[in-house]
Phi, psi and omega in degrees: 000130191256120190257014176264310181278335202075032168213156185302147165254135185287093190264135161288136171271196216260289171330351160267346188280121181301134173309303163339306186271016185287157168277294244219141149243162176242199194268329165287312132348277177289000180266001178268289194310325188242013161057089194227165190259142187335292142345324200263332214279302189304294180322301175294344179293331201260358182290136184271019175260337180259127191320153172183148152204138217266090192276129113081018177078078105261157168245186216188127168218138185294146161321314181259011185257325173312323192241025144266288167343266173355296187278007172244016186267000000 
């Protein structure tokens, strides 16, 4: 809320954010980028070899710790 106007302000979300400019992948993410099924996606989030920390019951892995994983597989 911009309290000199009164009216909400437009904070960018993780869904207005170009996937490119992201921080954070979700489960929904990686299951698109390695194009896997929803299943699988959550299942490797739960492998204790994949960077992953679980915010708040989500998992959740930084961009760059994803595409270090990645490049050494």
């Amino acid at each position: 809320m911009d309290y000199k106007t009164d009216r909400p302000v437009d904070r960018p979300t993780n869904k207005m954010v170009n996937k490119s400019e992201r921080l954070i992948y979700t489960v929904k993410d990686i299951q698109q980028l390695l194009n896997i099924s929803a299943k699988s996606a959550y299942r490797l989030m739960r492998q204790t070899d994949f960077p992953t920390i679980k915010v708040g019951g989500k998992y959740m892995v930084s961009k760059t710790a994803f595409h270090r994983w990645l490049d050494q597989q």
